[in-house]
C-alpha positions in Angstrom: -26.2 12.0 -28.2 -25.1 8.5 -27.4 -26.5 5.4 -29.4 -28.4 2.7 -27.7 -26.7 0.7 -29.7 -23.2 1.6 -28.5 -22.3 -1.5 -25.8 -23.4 -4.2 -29.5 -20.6 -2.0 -31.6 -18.2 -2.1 -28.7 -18.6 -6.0 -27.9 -18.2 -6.4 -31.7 -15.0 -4.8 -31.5 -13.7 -6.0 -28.7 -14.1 -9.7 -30.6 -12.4 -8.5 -33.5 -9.5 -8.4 -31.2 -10.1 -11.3 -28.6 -10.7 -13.8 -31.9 -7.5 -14.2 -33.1 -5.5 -13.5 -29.2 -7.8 -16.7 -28.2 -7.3 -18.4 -31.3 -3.3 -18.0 -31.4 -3.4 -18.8 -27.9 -5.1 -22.5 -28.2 -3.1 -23.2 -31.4 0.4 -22.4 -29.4 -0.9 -24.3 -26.2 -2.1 -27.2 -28.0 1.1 -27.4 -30.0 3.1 -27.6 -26.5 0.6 -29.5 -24.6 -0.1 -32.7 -28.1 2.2 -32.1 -30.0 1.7 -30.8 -34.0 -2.3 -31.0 -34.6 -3.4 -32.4 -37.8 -3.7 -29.8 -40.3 -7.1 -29.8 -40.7 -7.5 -28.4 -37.3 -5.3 -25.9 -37.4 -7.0 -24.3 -40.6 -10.7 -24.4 -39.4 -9.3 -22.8 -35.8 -7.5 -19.6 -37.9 -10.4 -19.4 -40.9 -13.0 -19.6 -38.3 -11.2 -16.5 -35.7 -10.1 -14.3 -38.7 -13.6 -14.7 -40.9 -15.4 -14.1 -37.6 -13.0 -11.1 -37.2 -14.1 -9.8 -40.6 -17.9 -10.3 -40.4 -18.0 -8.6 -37.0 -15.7 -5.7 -39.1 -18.5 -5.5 -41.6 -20.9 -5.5 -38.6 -19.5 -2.2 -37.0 -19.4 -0.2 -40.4 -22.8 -0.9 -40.9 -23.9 -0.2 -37.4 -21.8 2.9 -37.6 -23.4 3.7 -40.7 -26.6 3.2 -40.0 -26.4 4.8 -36.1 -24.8 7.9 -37.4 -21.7 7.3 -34.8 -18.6 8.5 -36.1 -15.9 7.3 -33.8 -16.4 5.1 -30.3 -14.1 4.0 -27.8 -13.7 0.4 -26.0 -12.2 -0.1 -22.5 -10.8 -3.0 -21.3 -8.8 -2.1 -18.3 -5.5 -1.7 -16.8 -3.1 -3.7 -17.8 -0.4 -2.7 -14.7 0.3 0.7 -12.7 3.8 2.3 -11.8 3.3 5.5 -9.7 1.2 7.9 -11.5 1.3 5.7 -14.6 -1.3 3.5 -16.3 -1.2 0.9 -19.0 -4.6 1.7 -20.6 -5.8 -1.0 -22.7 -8.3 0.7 -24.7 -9.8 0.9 -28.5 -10.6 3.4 -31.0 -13.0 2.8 -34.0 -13.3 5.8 -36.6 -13.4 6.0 -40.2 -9.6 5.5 -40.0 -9.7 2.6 -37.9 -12.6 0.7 -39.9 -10.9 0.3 -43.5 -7.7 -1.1 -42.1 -9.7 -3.7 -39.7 -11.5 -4.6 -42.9 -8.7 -5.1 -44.9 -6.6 -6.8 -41.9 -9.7 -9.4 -41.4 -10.3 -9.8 -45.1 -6.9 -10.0 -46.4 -5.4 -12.4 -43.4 -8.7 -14.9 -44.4 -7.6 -15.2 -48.0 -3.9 -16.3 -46.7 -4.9 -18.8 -44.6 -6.9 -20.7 -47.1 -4.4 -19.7 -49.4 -1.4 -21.1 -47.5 -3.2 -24.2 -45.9 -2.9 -25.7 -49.4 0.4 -24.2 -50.5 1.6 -25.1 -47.1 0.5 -28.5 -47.2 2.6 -31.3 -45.6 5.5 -28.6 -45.0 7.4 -29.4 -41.8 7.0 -26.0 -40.7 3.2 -25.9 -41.6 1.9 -25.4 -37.8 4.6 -23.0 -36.8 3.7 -20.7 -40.4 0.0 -20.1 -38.9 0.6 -19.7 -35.1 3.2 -16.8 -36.6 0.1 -15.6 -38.9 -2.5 -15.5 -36.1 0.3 -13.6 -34.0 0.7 -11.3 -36.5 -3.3 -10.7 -36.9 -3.3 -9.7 -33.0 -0.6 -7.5 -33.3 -1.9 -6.0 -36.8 -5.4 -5.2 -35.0 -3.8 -3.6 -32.0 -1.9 -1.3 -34.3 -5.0 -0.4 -36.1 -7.5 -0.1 -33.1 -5.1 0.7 -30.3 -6.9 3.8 -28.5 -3.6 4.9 -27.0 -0.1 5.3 -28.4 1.3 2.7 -25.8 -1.0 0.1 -27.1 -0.1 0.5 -30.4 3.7 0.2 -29.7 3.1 -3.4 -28.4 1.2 -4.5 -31.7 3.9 -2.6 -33.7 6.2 -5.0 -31.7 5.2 -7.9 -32.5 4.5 -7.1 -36.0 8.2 -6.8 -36.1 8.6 -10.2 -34.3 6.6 -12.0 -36.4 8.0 -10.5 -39.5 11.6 -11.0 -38.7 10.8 -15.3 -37.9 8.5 -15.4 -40.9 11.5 -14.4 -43.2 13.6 -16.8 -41.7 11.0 -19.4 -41.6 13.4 -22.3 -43.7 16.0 -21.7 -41.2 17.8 -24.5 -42.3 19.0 -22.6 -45.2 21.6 -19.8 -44.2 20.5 -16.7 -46.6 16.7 -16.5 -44.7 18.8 -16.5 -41.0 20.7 -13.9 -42.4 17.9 -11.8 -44.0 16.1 -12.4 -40.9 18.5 -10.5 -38.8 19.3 -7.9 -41.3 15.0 -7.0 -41.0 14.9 -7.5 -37.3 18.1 -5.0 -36.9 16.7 -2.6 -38.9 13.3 -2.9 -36.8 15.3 -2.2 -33.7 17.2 1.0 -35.1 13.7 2.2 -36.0 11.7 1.3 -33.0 13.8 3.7 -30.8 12.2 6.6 -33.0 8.7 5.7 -32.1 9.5 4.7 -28.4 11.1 8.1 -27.6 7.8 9.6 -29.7 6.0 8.0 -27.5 7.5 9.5 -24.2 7.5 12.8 -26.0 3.5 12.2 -26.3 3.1 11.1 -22.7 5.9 14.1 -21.2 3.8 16.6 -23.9 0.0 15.7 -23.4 0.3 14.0 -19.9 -2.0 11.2 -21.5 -1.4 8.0 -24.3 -4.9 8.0 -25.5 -5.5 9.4 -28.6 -8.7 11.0 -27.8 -7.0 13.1 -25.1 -3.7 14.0 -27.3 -5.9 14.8 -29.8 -8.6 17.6 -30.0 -11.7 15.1 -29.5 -12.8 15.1 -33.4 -13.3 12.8 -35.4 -10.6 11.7 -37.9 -9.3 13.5 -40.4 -9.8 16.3 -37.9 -7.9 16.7 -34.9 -5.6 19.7 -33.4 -2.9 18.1 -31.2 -2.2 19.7 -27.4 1.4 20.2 -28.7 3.9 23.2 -28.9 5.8 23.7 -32.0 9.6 22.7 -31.1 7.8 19.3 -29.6 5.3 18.8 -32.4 8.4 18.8 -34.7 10.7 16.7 -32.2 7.7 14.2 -32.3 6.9 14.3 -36.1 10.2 13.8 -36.9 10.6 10.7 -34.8 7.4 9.3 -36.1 8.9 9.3 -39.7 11.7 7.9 -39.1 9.8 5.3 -37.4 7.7 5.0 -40.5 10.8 4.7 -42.3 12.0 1.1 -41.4 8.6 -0.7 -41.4 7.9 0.6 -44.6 11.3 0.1 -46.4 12.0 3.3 -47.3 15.3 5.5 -47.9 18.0 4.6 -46.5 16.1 1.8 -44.8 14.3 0.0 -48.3 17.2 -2.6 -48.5 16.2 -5.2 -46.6 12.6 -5.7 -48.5 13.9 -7.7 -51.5 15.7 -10.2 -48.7 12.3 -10.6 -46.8 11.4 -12.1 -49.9 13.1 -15.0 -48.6 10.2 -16.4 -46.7 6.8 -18.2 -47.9 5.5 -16.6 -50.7 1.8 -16.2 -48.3 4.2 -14.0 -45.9 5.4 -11.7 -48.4 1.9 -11.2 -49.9 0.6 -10.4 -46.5 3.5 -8.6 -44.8 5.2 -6.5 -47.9 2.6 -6.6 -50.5 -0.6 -5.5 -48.0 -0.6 -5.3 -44.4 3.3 -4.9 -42.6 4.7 -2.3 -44.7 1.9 -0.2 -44.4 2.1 0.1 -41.0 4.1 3.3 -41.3 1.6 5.2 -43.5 -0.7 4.1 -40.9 0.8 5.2 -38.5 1.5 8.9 -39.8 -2.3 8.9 -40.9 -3.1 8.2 -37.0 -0.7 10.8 -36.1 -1.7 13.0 -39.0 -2.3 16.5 -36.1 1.0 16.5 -35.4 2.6 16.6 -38.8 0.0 19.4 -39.7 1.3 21.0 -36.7 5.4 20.2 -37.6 5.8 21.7 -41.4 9.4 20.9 -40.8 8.2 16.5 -40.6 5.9 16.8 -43.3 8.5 18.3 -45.7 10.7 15.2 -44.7 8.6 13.1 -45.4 7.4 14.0 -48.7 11.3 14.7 -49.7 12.0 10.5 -48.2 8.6 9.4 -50.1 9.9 11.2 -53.7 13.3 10.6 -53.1 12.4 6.6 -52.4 10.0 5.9 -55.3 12.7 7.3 -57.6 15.2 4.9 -56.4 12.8 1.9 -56.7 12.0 2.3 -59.8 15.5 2.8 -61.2 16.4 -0.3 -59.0 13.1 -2.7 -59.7 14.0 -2.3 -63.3 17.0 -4.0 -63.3 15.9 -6.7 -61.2 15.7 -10.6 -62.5 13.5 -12.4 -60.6 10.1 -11.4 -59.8 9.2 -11.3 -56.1 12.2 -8.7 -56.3 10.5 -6.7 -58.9 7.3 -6.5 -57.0 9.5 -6.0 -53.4 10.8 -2.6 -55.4 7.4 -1.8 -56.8 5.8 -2.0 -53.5 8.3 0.5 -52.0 7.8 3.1 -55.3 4.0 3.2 -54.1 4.6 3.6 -50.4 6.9 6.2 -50.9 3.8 7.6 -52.7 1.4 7.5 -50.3 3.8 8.7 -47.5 4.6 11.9 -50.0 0.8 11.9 -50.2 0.8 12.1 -46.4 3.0 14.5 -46.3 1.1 17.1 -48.5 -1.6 17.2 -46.1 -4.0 14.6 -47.9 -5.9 11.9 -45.6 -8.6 10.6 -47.8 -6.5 10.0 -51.1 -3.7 8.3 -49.4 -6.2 6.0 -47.8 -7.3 5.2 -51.3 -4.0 4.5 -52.5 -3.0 2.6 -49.5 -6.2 -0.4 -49.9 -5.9 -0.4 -53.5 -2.2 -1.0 -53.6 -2.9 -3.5 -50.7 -5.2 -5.1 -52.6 -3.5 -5.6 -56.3 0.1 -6.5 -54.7 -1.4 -9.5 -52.5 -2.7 -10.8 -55.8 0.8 -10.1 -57.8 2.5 -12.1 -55.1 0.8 -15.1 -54.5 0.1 -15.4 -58.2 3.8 -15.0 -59.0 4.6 -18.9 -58.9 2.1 -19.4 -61.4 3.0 -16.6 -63.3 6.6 -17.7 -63.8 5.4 -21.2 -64.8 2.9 -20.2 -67.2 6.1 -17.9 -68.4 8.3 -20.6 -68.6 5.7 -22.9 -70.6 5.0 -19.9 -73.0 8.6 -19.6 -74.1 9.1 -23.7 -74.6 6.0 -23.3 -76.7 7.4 -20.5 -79.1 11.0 -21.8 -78.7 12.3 -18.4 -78.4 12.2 -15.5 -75.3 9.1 -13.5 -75.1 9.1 -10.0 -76.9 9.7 -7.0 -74.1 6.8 -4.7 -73.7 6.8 -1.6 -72.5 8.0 2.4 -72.9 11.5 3.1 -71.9 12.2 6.2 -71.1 15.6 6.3 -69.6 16.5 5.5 -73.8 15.9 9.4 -73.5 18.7 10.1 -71.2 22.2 10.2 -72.3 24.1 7.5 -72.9 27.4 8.0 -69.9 24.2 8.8 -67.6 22.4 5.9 -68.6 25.2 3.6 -68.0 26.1 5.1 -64.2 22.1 5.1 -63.3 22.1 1.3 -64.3 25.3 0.7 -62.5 23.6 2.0 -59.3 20.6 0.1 -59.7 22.5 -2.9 -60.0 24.2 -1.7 -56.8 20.4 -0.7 -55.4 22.2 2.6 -54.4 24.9 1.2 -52.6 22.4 1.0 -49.1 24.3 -1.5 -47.6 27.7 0.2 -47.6 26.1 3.1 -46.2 24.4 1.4 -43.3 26.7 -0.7 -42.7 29.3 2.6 -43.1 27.3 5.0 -41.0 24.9 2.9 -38.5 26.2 -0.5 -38.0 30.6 0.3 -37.7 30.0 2.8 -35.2 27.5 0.7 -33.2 30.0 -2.0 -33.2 33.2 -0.1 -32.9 31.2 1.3 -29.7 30.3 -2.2 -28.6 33.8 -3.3 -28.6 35.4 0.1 -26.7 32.6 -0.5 -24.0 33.4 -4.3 -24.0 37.7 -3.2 -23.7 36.1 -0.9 -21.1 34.4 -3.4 -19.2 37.4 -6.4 -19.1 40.0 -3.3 -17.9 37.5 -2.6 -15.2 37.2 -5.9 -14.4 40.7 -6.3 -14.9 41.6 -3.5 -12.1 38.8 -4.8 -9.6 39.7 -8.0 -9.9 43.2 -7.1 -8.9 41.9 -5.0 -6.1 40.5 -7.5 -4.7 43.5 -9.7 -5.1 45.5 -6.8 -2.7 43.4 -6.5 -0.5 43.0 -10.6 -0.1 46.9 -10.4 0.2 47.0 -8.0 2.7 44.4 -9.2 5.0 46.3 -12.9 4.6 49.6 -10.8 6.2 47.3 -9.2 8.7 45.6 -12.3 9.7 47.3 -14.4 12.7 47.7 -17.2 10.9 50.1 -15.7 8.7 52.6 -15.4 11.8 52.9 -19.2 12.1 56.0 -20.5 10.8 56.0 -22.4 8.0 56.5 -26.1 7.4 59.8 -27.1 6.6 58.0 -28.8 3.0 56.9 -25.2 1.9 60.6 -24.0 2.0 61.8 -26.7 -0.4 61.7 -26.0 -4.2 58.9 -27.7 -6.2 61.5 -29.6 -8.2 62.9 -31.4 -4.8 59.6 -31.7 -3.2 58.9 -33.8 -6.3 62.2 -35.8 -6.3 61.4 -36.6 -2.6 
């Protein structure tokens, strides 16, 4: 039986979404149109869209609560039509959706008012929070998007936004270059979920979840789905979870997103952005329960990966580095969690992690200071704390696993050995083929121009006694 109260709960969420899209959208156009707005503007426009955001989340869990509805769809339209195909643009709300809007809304308030002081005066200060409102619209449409092709824009520009906030002080080479390191890694990634995705639309005949999907509410769900194309799909999904969520091989470019604002890396690789994976397997979770073959990959990527950062994030000397390795050990927890078939406990997992990480990160300045002004005050370095177990492993082993951590596993010469020579050795054999083809049409064209100058009449005119004479007496004359 439908609520009466239905249409107030899907308003509601449709201004979770709208909120920030206007409110990025006035900041960016008054930015072009006046130039940089005070400061003062800029944070009461994002801590007025994103609190409204996250009271009008709290709204809709306690409507849902309290109205006994389970899950609810909100449609807003077509976005365009090619053929037999429709953009849908369309939102799901379930018990799923509701603790990731929550944290989203809640988590995306605290940085702003967090970063408007830490921020302050910083040339960069307006560009830092139209790229934070940005990356609240496309964090929302990843968690609400009621179809798969929704979702694959706000996984887009949670990509965007993540590459130009690590390189946010451009003017400084290392951030540029960690940028595009990020951002390649994205792409490599992103061709996983967008052949997934035509696999869903080829498979199911439909993007929206609810149509994939046995219409149940989450956890539940059967997916419309063969076994050979429930495996080709779950497999692609993980490996699209792989590179937003830093995993192996993929988990090297986290401690060089560390290169941005410290806000960014609280929000995007403490909380929010390298979640997005987990989320996405838990939206997906029918079709690994339907490929055994994915969810043993996963689980073997998720152990495999929280082993190597812990051996790596315990050699590491400066702090947001620790905390980039300790925040890839427990998402390669919660994705081994996914992979075992749990939904709830992962969940769990996932917001508390979220939770205590944002506070390591933006507390880490302090910390290091307060560190710092401890030591000066004993005159001496601070005890170390702590079991160490690898004292219990022998000594040659001990000295090759250190070696490796320093290395961090050596992930760069792989990639760079196995993904990025052979896309660039490629590159250049299609460039070589390109200029010979060139080359040979080029000179075609050249004949043919010659041979139609022979044909032509004009070519049977005799020729002035000046063209006959060598350039060298022409010039003498």
């Amino acid at each position: 039986m439908t609520s009466p109260y239905l249409p107030y709960l899907q308003v509601l969420a449709a201004l979770v979404v709208a909120l920030p899209t206007l409110a990025c959208f006035l900041h960016g156009a008054g930015s072009l149109l006046m130039g940089r707005p005070p400061e003062r503007v800029t944070e009461v426009l994002v801590a007025t869209s994103l609190v409204s955001s996250f009271v009008a989340t709290i709204l809709i869990a306690l409507g849902m609560a309290l109205f006994g509805v389970e899950q609810f769809e909100v449609t807003l339209g077509t976005a365009f039509r090619v053929g037999d195909y429709a953009f849908e643009v369309g939102l799901l709300v379930d018990h799923l959706t509701i603790p990731f809007m929550a944290l989203t809304t809640a988590l995306l308030s605290l940085i702003g008012k967090f970063s408007s002081s830490y921020l302050h005066r910083e040339p960069g200060f307006n560009r830092f929070f139209f790229l934070l409102l940005l990356f609240a619209v496309g964090m929302l449409l990843i968690t609400m998007a009621g179809t798969v092709d929704l979702m694959f824009v706000g996984w887009e520009i949670v990509g965007v936004t993540s590459a130009l906030l690590i390189g946010f002080f451009h003017e400084r080479p290392n951030p540029a270059r960690s940028a595009l390191w990020a951002f390649g890694i994205y792409r490599v990634c992103d061709v996983a979920l967008l052949a997934a995705t035509i696999l869903i639309h080829s498979a199911t005949h439909s993007a929206n979840y609810s149509e994939a999907f046995a219409p149940s509410a989450w956890p539940a769900g059967t997916p419309h789905l063969s076994g050979a194309m429930a495996t080709s799909i779950g497999i692609l999904l993980v490996f699209a979870a792989l590179g937003k969520s830093a995993q192996v091989p993929f988990s090297g470019w986290l401690p060089r997103a560390m290169e941005g604002p410290t806000p960014s890396s609280a929000i995007f690789y403490g909380a929010l952005s390298i979640h997005a994976g987990a989320y996405l397997l838990l939206r997906n979770g029918p079709i690994l329960e339907a490929s055994p073959i994915a969810a043993g990959i996963l689980v073997a990527i998720g152990v495999i990966t929280a082993l190597h950062a812990t051996f790596v994030g315990r050699v590491q000397t400066d702090i947001k580095s620790i905390l980039a390795y300790a925040s890839v050990t427990q998402v390669g927890l919660i994705l081994a969690e996914i992979g075992m078939g749990l939904r709830i406990l992962p969940l769990v997992h996932l917001t508390g992690h979220a939770l205590l990480r944002t506070l390591q990160l933006l507390r880490s300045p302090s910390l290091l200071h307060e560190r710092h002004k401890l030591q000066l005050s004993l005159a001496s370095e601070l005890p170390e704390s702590g079991t160490y177990y690898e004292h219990l492993l022998p000594s040659r082993l001990r000295r090759w696993l250190y070696t490796m951590a320093l290395e961090r596993g050596n992930h760069d010469v792989i990639l760079r050995g196995m993904i990025l020579e052979p896309i660039l050795a490629t590159a250049r054999l299609l460039e070589r083929a390109e200029a010979f083809l060139g080359g040979s049409v080029r000179s075609g064209s050249q004949i043919q121009a010659s041979a139609s100058c022979e044909e032509s009449p004009a070519s049977t005119e005799p020729l002035s006694d000046l063209s006959l004479v060598p350039a060298r007496s022409r010039k003498s004359r």
